[in-house]
C-alpha positions in Angstrom: -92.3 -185.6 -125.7 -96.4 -186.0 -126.1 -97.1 -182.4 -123.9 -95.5 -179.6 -121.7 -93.3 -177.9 -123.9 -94.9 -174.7 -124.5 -93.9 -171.8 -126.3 -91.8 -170.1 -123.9 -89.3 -173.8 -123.4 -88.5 -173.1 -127.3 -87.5 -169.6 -126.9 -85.2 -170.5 -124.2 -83.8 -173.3 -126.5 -83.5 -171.0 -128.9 -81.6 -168.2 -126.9 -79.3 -171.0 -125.5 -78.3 -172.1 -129.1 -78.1 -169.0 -130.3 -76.0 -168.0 -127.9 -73.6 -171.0 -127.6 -73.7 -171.1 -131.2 -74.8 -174.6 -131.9 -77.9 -175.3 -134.4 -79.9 -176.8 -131.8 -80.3 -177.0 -128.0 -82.5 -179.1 -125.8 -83.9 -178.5 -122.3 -84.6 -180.8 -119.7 -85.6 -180.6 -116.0 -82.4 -180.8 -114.7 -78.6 -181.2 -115.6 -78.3 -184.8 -114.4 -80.9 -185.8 -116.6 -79.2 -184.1 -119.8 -76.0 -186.4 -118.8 -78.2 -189.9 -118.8 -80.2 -188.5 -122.1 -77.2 -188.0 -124.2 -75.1 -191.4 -123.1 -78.1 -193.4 -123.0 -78.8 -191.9 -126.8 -75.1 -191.4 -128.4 -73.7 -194.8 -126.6 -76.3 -197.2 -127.2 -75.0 -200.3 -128.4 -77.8 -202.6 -128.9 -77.2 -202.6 -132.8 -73.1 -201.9 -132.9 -71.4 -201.5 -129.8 -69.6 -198.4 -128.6 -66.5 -197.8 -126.2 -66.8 -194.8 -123.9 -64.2 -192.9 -122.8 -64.1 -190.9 -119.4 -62.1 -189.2 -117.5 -61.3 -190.2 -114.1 -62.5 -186.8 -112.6 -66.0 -186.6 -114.2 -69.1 -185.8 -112.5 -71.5 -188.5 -111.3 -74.2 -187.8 -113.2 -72.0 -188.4 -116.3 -70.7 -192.3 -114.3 -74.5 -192.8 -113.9 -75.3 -192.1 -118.2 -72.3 -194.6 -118.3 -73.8 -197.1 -116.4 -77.1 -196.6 -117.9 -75.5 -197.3 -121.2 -73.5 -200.2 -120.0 -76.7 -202.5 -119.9 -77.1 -202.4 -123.7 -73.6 -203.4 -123.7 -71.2 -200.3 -123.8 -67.5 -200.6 -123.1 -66.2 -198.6 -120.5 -62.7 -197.1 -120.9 -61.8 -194.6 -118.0 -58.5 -192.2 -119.1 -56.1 -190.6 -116.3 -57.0 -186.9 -115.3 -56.6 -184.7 -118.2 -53.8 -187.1 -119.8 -54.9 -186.6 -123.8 -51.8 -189.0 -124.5 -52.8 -192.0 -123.0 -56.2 -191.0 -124.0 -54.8 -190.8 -127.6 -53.2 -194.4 -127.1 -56.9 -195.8 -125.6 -58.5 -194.7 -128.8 -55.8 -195.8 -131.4 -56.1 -199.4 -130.2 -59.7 -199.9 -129.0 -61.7 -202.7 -130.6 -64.6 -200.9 -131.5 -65.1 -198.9 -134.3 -67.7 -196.3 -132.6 -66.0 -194.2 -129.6 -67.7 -191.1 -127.4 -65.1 -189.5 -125.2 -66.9 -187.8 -122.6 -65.3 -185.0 -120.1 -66.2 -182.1 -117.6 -65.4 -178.7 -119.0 -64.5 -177.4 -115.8 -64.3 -179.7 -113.0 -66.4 -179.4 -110.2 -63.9 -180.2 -107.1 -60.3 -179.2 -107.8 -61.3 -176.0 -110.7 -59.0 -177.9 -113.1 -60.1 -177.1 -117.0 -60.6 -180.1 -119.6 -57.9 -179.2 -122.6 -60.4 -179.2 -125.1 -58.7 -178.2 -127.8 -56.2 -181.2 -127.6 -59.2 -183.4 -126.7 -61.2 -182.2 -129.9 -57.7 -182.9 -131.8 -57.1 -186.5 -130.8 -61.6 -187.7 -131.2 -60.7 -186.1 -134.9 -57.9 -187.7 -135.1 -59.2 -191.1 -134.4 -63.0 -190.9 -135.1 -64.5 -190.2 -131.9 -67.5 -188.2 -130.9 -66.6 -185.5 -127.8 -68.9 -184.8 -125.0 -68.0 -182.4 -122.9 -70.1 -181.5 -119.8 -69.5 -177.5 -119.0 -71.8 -176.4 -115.9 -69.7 -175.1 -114.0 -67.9 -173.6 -117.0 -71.4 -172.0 -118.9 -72.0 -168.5 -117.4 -68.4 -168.1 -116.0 -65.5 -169.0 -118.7 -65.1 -168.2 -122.1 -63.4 -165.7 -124.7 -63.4 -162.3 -123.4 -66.4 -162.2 -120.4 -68.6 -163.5 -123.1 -70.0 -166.7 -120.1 -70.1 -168.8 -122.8 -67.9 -171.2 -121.1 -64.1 -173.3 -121.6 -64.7 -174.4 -125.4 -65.4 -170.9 -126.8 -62.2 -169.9 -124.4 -60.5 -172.7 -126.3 -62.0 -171.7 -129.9 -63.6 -175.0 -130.2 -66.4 -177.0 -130.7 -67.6 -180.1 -129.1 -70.3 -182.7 -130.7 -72.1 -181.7 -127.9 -71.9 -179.7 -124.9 -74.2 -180.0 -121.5 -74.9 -177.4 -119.3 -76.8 -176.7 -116.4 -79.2 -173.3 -115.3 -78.9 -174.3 -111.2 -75.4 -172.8 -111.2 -74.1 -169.4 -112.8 -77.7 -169.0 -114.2 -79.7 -169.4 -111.0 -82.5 -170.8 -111.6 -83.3 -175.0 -112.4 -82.9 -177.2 -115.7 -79.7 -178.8 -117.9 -79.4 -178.4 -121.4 -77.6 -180.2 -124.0 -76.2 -178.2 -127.5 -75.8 -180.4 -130.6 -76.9 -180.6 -134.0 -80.0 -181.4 -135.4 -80.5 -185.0 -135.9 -78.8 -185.9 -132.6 -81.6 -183.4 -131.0 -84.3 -185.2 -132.5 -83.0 -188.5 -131.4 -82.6 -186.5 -127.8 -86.3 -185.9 -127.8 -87.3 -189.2 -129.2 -85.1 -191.8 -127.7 -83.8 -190.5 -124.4 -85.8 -192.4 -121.8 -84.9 -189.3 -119.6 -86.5 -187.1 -121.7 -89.5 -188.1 -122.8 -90.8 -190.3 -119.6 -90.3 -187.1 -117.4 -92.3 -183.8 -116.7 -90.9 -181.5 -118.5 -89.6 -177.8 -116.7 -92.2 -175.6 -115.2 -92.7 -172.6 -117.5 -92.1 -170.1 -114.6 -88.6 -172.3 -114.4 -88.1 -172.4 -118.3 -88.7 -168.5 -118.3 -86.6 -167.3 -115.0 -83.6 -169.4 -117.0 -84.6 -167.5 -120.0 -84.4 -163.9 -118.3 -80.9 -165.5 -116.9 -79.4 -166.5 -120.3 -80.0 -163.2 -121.6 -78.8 -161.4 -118.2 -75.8 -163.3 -119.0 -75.3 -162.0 -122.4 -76.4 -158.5 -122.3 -74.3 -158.1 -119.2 -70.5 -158.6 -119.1 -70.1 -156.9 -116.0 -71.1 -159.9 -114.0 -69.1 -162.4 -115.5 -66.2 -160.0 -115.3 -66.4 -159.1 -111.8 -67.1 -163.2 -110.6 -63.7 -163.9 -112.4 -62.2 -160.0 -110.3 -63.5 -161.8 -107.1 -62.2 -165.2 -107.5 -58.5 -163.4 -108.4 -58.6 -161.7 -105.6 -59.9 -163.9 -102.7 -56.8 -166.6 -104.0 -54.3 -163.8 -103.7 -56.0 -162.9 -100.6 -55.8 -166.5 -99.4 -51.9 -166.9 -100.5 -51.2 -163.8 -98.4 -52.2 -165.6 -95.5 -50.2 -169.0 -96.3 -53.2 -171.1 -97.7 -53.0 -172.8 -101.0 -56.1 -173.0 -103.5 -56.9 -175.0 -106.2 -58.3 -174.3 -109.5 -57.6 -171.9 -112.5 -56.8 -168.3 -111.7 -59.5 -167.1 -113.8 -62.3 -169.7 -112.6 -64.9 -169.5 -109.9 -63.9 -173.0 -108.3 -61.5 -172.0 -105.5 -60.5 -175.5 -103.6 -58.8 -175.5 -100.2 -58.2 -179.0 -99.5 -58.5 -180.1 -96.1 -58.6 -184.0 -95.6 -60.1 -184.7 -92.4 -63.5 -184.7 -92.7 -64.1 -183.6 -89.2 -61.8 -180.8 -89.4 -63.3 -179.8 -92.7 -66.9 -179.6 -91.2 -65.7 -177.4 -87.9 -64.2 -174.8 -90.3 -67.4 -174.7 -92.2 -69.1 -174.3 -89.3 -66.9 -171.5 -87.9 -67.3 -169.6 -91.1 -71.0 -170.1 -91.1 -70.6 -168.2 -87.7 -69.2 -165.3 -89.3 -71.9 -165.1 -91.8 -69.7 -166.8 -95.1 -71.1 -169.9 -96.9 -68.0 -171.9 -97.8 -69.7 -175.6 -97.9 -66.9 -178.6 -96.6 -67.2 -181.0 -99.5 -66.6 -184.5 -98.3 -67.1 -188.6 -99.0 -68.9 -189.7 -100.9 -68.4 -186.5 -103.2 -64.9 -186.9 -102.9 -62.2 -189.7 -101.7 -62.3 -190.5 -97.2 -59.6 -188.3 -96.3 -59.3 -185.5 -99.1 -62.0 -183.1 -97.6 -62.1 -179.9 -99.2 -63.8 -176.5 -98.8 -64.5 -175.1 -101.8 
């Protein structure tokens, strides 16, 4: 907040906002500290209180904003998987009048794809805010190749929408997209933000050569989504099931033994393929993946 952003930090905002088309964008050091800035800021309720709702599946850094919001005394609602109906039935009969429904775009472990568009439908509908957390989304979904991740693929627009540089991008930082007076309260509320060092300028400008990589080259995007296609057919050939959308990166084989999991990753490893085994606490004792 008081010094180290520089010049080059409000280019890459900038490029990122341009790009997502948003009016304004926000960089912090890192993804998980975009999550606690914008739940800490948008579901404060130390002067009216505020009911969050979030689905089952979301990432921790989004449970963590949660709790961090909890202590000024937030309601927590959490929603079934994707299920916008009982979501819709949540937000008709909650007590409070203020409501943030907060999602992953797409989700980390089983490649599933928030519906945004019905999401964005029913927070209309009944007067909710949507967050929606895209990282693993940003630089791999959206309309065409374009990168730009599952709401443009959907034709929508959140009230804001996180993303992350340490996964399709490459390089380190998170990012939130909103408008402006929710950006200034970003960059004057959000304990996150302004009591931490803010991203190395080498770091802000390897994300900035990234973004625009992204953009000026369609290539990549399209051949990330040609290689996911073809390594599920390739893995249905051979009798094993995957997860996820066709089109996404995300390609889940679940496992379930944890042991079992980590000996397979290990005898790829040995054949010189990086195909981590993804186990508790990152996902439930007993429903190893490799992903």
């Amino acid at each position: 907040m008081t010094t180290g952003t520089g010049a080059v930090h409000r280019e890459l905002e900038h490029e990122v906002a341009d790009w997502l088309d948003f009016p304004e964008c926000v960089w912090l050091p890192t993804g998980y500290q975009t999550n606690l800035a914008v739940l800490s800021v948008l579901a404060d309720s130390r002067e009216e209180q505020v009911t969050v709702f979030s689905d089952e599946k979301n990432h921790a850094s989004i449970i963590d904003g949660i709790r961090f919001a909890k202590s000024s005394g937030t309601r927590l609602s959490v929603y079934p998987h994707r299920d916008v109906r009982h979501l819709a039935e949540l937000l008709r009969t909650r007590e409070t009048s203020l409501a943030v429904v907060v999602t992953d775009g797409l989700f980390s472990m089983d490649g599933t794809v928030a519906p945004v568009r019905e999401l964005r439908e029913v927070c209309d509908r009944y007067g909710a805010l949507l967050v929606v957390d895209d990282a693993h989304g940003i630089g791999t979904l959206g309309e065409g190749v374009s990168g730009r991740g599952c709401c443009s693929d959907a034709g929508v627009r959140p009230d804001v929408l996180v993303g992350t540089a340490s996964k399709a991008l490459g390089t380190e930082g998170g990012f939130l997209c909103c408008d402006r007076i929710l950006a200034d309260l970003i960059r004057n509320q959000a304990r996150s933000y302004v009591f931490s060092t803010a991203a190395s300028p080498v770091t802000a400008a390897a994300s900035l050569a990234s973004v625009r990589l992204v953009r000026g080259g369609e290539a990549g995007v399209g051949k990330l989504r040609r290689n996911a296609a073809y390594l599920r057919t390739s893995l249905g050939e051979r009798g094993v099931t995957a997860g996820g959308v066709t089109e996404g990166p995300i390609v889940p084989v679940a496992v379930g033994d944890e042991r079992l999991a980590l000996a397979v990753q290990e005898r790829l490893r040995e054949a010189a393929i990086h195909v981590p085994a993804i186990r508790w606490p990152t996902v439930r004792k007993g429903h190893a993946i490799l992903r």
